[in-house]
C-alpha positions as CSV (number, residue, x, y, z in Angstrom):
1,X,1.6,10.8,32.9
2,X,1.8,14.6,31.5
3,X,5.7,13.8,32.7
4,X,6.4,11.1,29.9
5,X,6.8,12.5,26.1
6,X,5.8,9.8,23.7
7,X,7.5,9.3,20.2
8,X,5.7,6.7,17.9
9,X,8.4,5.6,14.8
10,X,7.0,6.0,11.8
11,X,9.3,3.2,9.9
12,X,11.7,3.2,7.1
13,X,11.0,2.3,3.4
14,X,8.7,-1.3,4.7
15,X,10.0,-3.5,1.5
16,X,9.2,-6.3,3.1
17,X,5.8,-5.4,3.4
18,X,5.7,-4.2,-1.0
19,X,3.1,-3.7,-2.4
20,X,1.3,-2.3,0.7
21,X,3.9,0.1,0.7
22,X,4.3,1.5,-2.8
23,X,2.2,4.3,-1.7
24,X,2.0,4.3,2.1
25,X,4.4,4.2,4.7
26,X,4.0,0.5,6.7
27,X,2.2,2.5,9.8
28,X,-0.9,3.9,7.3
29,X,-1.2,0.5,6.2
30,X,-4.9,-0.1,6.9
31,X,-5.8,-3.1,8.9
32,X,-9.2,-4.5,10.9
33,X,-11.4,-3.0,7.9
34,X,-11.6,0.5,9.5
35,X,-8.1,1.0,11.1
36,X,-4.2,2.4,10.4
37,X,-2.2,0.3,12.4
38,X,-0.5,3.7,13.9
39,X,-4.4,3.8,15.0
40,X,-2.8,0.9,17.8
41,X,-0.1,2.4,19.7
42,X,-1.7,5.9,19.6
43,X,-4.8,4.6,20.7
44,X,-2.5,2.8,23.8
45,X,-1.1,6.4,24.9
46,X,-4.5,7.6,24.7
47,X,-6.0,5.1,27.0
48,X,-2.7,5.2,29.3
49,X,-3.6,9.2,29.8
50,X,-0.3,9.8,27.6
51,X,-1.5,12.8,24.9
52,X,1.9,14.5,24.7
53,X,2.9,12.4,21.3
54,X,5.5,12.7,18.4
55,X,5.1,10.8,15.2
56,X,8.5,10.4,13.4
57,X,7.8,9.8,9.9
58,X,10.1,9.8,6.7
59,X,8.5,7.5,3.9
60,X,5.3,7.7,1.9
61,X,4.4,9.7,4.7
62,X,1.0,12.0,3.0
63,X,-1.7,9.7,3.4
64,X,-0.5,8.7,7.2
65,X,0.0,12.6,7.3
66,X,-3.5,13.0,6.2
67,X,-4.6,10.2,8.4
68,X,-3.7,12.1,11.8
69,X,-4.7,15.5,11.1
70,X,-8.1,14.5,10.3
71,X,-8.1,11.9,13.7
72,X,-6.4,12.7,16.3
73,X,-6.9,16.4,17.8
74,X,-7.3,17.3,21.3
75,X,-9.9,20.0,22.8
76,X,-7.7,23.0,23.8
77,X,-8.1,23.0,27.4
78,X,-6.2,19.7,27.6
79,X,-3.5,20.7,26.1
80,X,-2.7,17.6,24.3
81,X,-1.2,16.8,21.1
82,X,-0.3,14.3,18.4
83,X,2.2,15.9,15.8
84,X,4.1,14.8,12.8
85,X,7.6,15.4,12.8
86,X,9.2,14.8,9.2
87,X,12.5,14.2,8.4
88,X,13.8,17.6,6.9
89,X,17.1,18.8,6.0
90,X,18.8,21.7,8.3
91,X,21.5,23.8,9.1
92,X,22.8,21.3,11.8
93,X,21.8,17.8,9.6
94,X,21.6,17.2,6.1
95,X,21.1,13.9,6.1
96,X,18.0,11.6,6.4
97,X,17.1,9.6,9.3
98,X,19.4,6.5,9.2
99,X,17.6,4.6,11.6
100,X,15.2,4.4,14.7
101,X,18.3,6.4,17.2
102,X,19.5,8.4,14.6
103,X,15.7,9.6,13.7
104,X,15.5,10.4,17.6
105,X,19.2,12.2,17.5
106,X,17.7,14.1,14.7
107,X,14.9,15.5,16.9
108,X,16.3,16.2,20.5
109,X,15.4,19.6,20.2
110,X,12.0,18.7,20.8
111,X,12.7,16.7,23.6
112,X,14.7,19.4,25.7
113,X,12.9,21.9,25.0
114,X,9.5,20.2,27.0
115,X,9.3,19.3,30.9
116,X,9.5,15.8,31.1
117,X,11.0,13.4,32.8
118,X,10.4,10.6,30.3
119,X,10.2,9.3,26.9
120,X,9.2,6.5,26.0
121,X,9.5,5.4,22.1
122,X,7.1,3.2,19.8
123,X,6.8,1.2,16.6
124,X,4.1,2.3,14.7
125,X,3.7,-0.9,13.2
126,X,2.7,-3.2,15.7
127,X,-0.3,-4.7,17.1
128,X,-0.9,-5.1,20.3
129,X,-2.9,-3.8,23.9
130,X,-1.0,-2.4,26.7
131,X,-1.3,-0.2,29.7
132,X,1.8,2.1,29.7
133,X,0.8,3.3,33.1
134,X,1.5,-0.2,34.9
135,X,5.5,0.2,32.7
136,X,6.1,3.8,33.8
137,X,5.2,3.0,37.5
138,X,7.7,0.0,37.1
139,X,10.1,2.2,35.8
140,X,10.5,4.4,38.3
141,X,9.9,2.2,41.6
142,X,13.3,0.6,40.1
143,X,15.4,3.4,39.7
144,X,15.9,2.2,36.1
145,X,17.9,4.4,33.2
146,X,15.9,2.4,30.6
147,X,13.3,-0.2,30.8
148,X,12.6,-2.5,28.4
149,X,9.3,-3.8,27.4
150,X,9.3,-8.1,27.2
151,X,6.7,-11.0,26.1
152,X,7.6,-14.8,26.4
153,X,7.4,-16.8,23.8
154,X,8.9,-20.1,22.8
155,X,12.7,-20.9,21.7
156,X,11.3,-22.0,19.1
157,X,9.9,-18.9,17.7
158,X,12.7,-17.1,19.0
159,X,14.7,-17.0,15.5
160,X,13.1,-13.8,14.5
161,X,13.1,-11.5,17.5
162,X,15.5,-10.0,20.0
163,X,15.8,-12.2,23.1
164,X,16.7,-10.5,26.7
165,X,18.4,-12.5,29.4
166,X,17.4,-11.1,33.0
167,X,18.4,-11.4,36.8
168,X,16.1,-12.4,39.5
169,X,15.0,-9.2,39.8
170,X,14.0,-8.4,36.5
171,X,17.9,-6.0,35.3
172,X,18.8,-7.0,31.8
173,X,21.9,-8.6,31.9
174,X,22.2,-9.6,28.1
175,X,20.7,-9.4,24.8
176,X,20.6,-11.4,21.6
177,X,19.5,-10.2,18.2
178,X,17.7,-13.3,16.6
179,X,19.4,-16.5,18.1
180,X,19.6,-19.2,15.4
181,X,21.5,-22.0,17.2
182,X,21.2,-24.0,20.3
183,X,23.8,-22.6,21.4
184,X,23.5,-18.9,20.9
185,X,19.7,-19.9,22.7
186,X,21.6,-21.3,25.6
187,X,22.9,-17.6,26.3
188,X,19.9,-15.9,26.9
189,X,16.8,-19.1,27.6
190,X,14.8,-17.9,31.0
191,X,13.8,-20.6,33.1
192,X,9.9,-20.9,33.1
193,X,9.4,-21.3,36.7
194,X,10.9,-17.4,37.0
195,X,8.1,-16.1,34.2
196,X,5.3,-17.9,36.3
197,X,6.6,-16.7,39.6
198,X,6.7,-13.2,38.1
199,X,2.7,-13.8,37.8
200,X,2.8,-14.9,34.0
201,X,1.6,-18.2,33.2
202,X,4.7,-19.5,30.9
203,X,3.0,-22.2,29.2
204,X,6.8,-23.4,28.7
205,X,7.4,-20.2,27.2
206,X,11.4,-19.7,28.0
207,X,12.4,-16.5,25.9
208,X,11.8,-13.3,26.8
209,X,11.0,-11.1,23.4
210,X,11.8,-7.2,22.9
211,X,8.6,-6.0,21.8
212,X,10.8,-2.5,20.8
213,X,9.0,-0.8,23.6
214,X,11.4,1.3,25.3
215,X,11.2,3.8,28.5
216,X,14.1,6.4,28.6
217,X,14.6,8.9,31.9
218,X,15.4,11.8,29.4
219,X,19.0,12.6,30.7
220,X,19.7,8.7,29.8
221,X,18.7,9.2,26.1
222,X,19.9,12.6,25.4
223,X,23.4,11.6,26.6
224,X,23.5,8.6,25.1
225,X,22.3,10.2,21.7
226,X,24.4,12.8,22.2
227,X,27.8,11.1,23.1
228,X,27.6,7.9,20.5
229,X,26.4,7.8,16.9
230,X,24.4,5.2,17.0
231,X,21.6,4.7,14.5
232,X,19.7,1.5,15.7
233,X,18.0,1.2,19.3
234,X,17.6,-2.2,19.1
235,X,20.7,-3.7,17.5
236,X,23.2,-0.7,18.9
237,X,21.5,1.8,21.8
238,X,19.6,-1.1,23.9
239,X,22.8,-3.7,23.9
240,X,25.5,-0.7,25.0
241,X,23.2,0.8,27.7
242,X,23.0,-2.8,29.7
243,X,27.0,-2.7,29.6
244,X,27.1,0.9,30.7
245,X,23.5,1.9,32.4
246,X,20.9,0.5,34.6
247,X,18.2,-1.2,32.1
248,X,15.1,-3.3,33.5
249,X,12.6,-5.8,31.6
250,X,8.8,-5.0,32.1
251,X,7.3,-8.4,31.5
252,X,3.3,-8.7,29.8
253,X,1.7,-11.1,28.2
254,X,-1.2,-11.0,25.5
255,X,-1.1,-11.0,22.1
256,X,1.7,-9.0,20.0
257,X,2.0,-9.2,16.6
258,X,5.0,-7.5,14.7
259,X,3.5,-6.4,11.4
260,X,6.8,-6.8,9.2
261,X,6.0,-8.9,6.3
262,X,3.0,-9.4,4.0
263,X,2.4,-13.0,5.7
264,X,2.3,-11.4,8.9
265,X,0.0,-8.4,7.9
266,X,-2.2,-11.4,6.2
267,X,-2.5,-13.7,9.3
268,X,-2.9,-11.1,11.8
269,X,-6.2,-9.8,10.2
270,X,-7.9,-12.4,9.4
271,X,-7.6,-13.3,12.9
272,X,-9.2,-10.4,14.4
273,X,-12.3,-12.2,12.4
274,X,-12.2,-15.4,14.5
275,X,-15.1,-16.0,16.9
276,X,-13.2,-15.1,20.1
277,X,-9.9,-13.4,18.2
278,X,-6.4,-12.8,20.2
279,X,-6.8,-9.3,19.8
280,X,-10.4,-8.9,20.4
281,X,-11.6,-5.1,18.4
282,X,-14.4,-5.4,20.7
283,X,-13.7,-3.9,24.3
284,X,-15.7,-0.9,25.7
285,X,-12.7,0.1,28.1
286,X,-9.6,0.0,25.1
287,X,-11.3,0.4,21.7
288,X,-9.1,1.1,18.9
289,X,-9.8,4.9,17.8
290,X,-9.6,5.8,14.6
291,X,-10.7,8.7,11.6
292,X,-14.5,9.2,12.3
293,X,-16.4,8.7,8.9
294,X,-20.1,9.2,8.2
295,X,-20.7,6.4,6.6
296,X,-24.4,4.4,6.0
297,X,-24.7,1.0,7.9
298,X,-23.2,-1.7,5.0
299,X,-26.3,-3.2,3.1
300,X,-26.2,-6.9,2.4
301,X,-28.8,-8.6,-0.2
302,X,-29.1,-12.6,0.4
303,X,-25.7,-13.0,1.0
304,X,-23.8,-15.8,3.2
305,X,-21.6,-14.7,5.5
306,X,-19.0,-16.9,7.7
307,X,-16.2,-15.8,10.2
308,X,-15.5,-12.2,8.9
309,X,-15.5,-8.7,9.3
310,X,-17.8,-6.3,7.1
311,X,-17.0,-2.4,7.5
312,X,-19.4,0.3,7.3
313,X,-20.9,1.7,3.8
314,X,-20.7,-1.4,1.4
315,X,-23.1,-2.9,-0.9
316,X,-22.8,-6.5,-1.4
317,X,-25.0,-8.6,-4.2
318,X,-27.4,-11.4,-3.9
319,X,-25.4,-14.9,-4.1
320,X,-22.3,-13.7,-2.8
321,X,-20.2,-15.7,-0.2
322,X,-17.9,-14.5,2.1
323,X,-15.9,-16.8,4.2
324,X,-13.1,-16.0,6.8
325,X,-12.7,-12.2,5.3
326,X,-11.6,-9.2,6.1
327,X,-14.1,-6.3,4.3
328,X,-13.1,-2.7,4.1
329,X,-14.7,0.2,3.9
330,X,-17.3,1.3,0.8
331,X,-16.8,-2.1,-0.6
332,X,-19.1,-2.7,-3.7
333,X,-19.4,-6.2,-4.4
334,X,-21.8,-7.9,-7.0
335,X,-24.1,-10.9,-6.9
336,X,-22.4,-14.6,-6.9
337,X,-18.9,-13.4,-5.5
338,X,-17.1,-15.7,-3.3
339,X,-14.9,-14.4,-1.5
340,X,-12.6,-16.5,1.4
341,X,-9.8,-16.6,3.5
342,X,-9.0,-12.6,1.7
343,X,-8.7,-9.3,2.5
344,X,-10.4,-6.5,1.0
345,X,-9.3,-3.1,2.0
346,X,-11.8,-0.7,0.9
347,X,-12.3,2.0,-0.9
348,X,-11.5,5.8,-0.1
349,X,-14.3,7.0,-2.2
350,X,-17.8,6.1,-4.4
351,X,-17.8,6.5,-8.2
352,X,-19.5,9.1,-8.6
353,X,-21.9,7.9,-11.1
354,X,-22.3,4.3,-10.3
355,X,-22.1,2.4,-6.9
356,X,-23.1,-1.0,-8.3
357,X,-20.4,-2.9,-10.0
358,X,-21.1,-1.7,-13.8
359,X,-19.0,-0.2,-16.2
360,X,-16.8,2.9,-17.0
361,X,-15.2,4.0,-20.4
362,X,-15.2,0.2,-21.3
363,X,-13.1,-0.8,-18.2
364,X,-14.3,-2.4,-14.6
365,X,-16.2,0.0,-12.3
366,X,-14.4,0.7,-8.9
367,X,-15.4,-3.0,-6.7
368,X,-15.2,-6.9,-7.1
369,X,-17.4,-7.7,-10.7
370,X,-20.4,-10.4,-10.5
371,X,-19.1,-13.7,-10.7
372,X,-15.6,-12.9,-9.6
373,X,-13.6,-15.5,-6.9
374,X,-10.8,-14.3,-4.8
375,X,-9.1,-17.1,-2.3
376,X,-6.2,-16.1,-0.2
377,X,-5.8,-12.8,-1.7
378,X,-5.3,-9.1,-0.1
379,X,-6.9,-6.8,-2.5
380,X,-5.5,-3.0,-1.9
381,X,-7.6,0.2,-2.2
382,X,-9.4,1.5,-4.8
383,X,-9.4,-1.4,-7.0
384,X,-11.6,-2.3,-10.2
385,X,-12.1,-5.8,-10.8
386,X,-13.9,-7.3,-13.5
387,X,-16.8,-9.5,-14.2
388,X,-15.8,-13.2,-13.9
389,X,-11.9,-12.8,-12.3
390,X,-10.7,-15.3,-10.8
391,X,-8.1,-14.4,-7.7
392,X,-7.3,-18.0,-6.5
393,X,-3.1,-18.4,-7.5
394,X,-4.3,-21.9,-9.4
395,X,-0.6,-22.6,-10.5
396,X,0.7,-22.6,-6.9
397,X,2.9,-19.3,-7.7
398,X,5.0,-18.6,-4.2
399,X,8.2,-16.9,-3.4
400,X,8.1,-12.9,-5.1
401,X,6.5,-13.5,-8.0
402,X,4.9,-10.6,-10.5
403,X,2.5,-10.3,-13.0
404,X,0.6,-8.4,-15.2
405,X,-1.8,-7.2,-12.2
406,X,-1.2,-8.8,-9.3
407,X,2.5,-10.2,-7.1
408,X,2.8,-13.2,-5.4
409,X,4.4,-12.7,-1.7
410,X,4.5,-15.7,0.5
411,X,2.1,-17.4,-1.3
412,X,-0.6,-14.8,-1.2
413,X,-1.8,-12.7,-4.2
414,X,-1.5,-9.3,-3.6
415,X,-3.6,-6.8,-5.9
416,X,-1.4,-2.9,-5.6
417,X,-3.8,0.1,-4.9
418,X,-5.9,1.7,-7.4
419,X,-5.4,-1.5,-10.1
420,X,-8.1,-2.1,-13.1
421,X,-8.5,-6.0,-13.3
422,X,-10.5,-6.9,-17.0
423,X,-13.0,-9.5,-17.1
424,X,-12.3,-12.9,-17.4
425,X,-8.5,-12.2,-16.3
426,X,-7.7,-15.5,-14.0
427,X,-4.4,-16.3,-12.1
């Protein structure tokens, strides 16, 4: 594994993801309560012995800046590394990355200038559990130029993803970015009986899904980056190497969750607080690593609690319920909140003066106020909300709509970072 360089893309602007994004690029986007979601694929490499890893990174990038310094460093006799590389202007490039290849192109330096016979490249905004180690051995036993990582999943879900179509012995022979019609499905649907013979249950699962997990031999990409001007692995890099290169699928399973809009991000963690979730947090060989805090255990006062996840350091009040929830870290919460089916991110800090829910300069402490109900509602760091709100979107507002503290994305109320909520306000 100390062959294979590992670059983890750090994303573009993430509007579909707004508000989460105002202030944060999409992978220092907390999720789980406690995590980044970079925290996923670096803590992958790290369990699959890879600690030779770039992290390309363009957009809102301090906080996840901040986030990796203070996380992810290496004793010295390892010799391992996770480093930022930032899109700067220089002699040879003036320009911004414009895209995942062209962010790549922009660093090849990097890549020639180590001893390695791989690279493989990352989304940092994914979730998901993988051994790379079982990819890389595939890699090479086939002689591939590029492998591609795959998932099955139904035509039916098919719509929204890149769908590979594959020999009997696993070689990419097509590609289609998001099939909408039956016919554009015919082109690339797998047969099931050839997923479950490959050892993979199908389920009737008869697309095989680009989970933008790709395996270079470093010769391949350098030329390729070198000799085209191609900005886009997935739409432009990955369809021109299977005309013109050996490219194989490495086929998994298990859950894989794209975090690319806000319903996404919602859905995805409130399952982790399922009984038995599809990406359990809990397992002693994989755990997720992330920025150690020294934090007290989170103190509860006769409080009911259903179906969710409650970080380290909070306070929550007597009467409160919580229901199907996500809680973050240092969350203050006062007596007879309900809160359900939400997400509460957390706070980076404690007032200083007050950790209880009371009152500062005439405006909401830092927490949720006594009294307050929040339903179906992501709540974003560092926010003050006030005695008696009411989060619930009782007029059904859907689609992008914005108001005086809060937007509306896909039916979910959003609350930005660091906003001040007065009593009484309702929505």
């Amino acid at each position: 594994m100390k062959d294979v360089l590992t670059l983890v893309l750090g994303g573009g602007q993430g509007t579909r993801l707004y508000p989460l994004t105002k202030f944060r690029s999409k992978p220092a986007v907390p999720v789980g309560g406690k995590y980044r979601l970079i925290d996923i694929p670096l803590s992958n490499c790290i369990h699959s012995g890879l600690n030779h890893i770039y992290v390309l990174t363009q957009f809102n990038s301090v906080s996840l800046h901040h986030h990796i310094r203070s996380t992810y460093n290496f004793d010295v006799f390892g010799r391992g590394f996770v480093e930022i590389l930032a899109a700067q202007q220089t002699f040879a490039n003036g320009n911004w990355y414009q895209g995942t290849a062209d962010a790549v192109r922009q660093n090849l330096r990097y890549i020639q200038q180590r001893d390695v016979s791989e690279v493989l490249i990352l989304s940092g905004d994914q979730l998901y559990r993988m051994d790379f180690r079982e990819m890389i051995e595939a890699h090479r036993q086939s002689g591939a130029d590029v492998t591609i990582a795959a998932v099955p999943v139904h035509s039916r879900d098919a719509a929204s993803l890149g769908i590979m179509r594959v020999d009997r012995e696993g070689r990419v022979e097509g590609f289609l970015e998001k099939p909408q019609t039956e016919e554009e499905l015919a082109l690339v649907r797998t047969d099931p009986a050839w997923i479950d013979a490959h050892g993979i249950p199908s389920g009737g699962r008869d697309c095989l899904a680009n989970m933008g997990i790709y395996l270079f031999n470093r010769k391949t990409l350098v030329d390729v980056l070198e000799k085209t001007d191609y900005r886009d692995f997935g739409r432009e890099v990955f369809p021109a190497s299977i005309r013109s290169r050996r490219v194989q699928m490495h086929l998994t399973d298990g859950y894989w969750e794209d975090i690319g809009t806000i319903r996404a991000f919602y859905e995805a963690n409130l399952t982790l607080a399922r009984k038995t979730p599809p990406f359990p947090l809990l397992a002693a060989d994989a755990p997720v690593y992330s920025r150690a805090r020294f934090l007290p255990p989170s103190r509860l006062d006769g409080v009911t609690v259903r179906g969710s996840l409650i970080a380290d350091g909070c306070t929550i009040g007597e009467g409160t319920v919580i229901e199907n929830s996500v809680i973050g870290l240092r969350c203050v919460i006062g007596s007879d909140v309900v809160v359900r089916n939400s997400i509460l991110m957390g706070y980076d800090f404690y007032e200083e003066d007050n950790r209880g829910p009371g009152r500062r300069n005439g405006c909401p402490a830092l927490g949720i106020g006594p009294g307050a109900r929040i339903h179906q509602a992501i709540i974003d760091k560092n926010c003050a909300i006030g005695r008696n709100v009411q989060i619930v979107n009782s007029d059904q507002l859907d689609a992008t709509d914005e108001t005086e503290h809060a937007m509306i994305c896909d039916g979910i109320v959003v609350v930005p970072k660091g906003a001040t909520i007065p009593d009484g306000w309702a929505l």
